[in-house]
C-alpha positions as CSV (number, residue, x, y, z in Angstrom):
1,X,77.9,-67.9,-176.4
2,X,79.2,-65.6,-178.7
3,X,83.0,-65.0,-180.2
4,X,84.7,-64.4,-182.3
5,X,88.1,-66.2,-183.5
6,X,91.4,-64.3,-185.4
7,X,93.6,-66.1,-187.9
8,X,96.4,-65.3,-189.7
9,X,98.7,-63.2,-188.3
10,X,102.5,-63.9,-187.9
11,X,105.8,-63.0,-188.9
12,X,106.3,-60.5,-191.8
13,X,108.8,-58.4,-193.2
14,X,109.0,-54.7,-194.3
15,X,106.8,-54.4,-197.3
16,X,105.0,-57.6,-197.1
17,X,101.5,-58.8,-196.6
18,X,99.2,-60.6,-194.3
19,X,95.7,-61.4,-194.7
20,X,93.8,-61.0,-191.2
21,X,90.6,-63.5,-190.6
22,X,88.0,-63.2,-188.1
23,X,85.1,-65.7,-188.2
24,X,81.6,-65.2,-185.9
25,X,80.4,-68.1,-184.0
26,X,77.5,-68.8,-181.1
27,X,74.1,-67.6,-181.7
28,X,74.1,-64.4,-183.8
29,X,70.5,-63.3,-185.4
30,X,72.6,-60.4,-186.9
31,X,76.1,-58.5,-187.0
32,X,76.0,-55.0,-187.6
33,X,79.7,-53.3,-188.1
34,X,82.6,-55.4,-187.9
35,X,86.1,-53.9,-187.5
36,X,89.9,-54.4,-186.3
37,X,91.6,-52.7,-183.6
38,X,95.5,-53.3,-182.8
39,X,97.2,-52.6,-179.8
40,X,101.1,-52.0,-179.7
41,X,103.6,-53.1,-176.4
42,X,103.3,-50.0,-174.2
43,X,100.8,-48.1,-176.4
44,X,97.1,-47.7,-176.1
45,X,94.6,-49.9,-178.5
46,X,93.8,-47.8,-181.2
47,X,91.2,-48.5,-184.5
48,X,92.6,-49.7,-187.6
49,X,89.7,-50.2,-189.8
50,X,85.7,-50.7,-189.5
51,X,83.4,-51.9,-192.1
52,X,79.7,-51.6,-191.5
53,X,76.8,-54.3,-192.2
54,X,76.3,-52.8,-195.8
55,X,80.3,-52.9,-196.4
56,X,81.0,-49.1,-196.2
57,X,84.4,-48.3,-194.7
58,X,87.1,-45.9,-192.8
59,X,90.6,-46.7,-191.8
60,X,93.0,-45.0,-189.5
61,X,95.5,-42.5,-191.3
62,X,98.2,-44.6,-190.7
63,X,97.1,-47.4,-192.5
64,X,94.9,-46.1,-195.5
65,X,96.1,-47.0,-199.0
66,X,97.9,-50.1,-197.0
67,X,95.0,-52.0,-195.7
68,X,91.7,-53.2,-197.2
69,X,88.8,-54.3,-194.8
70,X,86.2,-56.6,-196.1
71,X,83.4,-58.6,-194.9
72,X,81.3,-62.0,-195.8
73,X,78.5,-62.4,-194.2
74,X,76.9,-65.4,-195.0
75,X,80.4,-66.8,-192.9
76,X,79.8,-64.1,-190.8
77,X,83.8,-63.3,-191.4
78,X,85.7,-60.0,-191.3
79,X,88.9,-59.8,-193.4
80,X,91.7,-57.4,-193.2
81,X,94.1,-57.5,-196.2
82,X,97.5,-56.0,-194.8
83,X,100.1,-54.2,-197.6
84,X,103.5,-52.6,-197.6
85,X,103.5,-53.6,-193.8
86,X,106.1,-51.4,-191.7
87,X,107.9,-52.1,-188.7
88,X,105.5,-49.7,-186.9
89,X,102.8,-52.2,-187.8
90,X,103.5,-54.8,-185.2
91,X,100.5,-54.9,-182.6
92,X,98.2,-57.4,-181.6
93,X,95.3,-57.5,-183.6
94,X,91.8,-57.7,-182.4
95,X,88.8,-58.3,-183.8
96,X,85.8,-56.7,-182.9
97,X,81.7,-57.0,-184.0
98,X,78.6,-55.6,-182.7
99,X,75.9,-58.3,-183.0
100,X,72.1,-59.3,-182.2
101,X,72.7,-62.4,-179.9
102,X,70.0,-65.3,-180.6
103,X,68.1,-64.2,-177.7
104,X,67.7,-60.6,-178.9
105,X,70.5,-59.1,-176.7
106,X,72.7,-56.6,-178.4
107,X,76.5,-57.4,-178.0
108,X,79.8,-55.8,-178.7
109,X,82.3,-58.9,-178.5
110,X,86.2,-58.9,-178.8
111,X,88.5,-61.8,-180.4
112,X,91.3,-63.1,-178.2
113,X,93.8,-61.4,-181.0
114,X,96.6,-61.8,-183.2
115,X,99.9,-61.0,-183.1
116,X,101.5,-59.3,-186.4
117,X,105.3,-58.8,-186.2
118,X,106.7,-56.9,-189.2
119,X,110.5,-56.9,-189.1
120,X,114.0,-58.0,-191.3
């Protein structure tokens, strides 16, 4: 019905970048905030970023001044723009949206993830 769909994650190393992509599909009406979540081997998921429908934004400590989120919604995408990436870094990324489902449902959906590795 409704996902959403992550791109661009890989292999990185210390001090490099990655541009995160997470594109909306099914039958939206509306998406309200949009954000990214990363989860680490053997850690709990935790919050990276969260941008709202009218673009305002917070970040985790750990990654603000790094990262940039960023949203188009006429492709009903979410961006996250990674910088000076550090070993700690490496997680899966997941994408996450709260949206107004075509049949007037509201819906927080999850993207299957991406993996970021950051390491020499």
């Amino acid at each position: 019905q409704v996902q959403l769909v992550e791109s661009g994650g890989g292999l990185v190393q210390p001090g490099g970048s990655l541009r995160l992509s997470c594109a909306a599909s099914g039958s939206i009406i509306s998406i309200n905030a949009m954000g990214w979540y990363r989860q680490a081997p053997g850690k709990q998921r935790e919050l990276v970023a969260v941008i709202t429908s009218g673009s305002s934004t917070n970040y985790a400590d750990s990654v603000k001044g790094r990262f940039t989120i960023s949203r188009d919604n006429a492709k009903k995408t979410v961006y996250l723009q990674m910088n000076s990436l550090k070993p700690e870094d490496t997680a899966v990324y997941y994408c996450n949206a709260g949206v107004i489902s075509g049949s007037h449902r509201y819906l927080e959906v999850w993207g299957q993830g991406t993996l970021v590795t950051v390491s020499s």
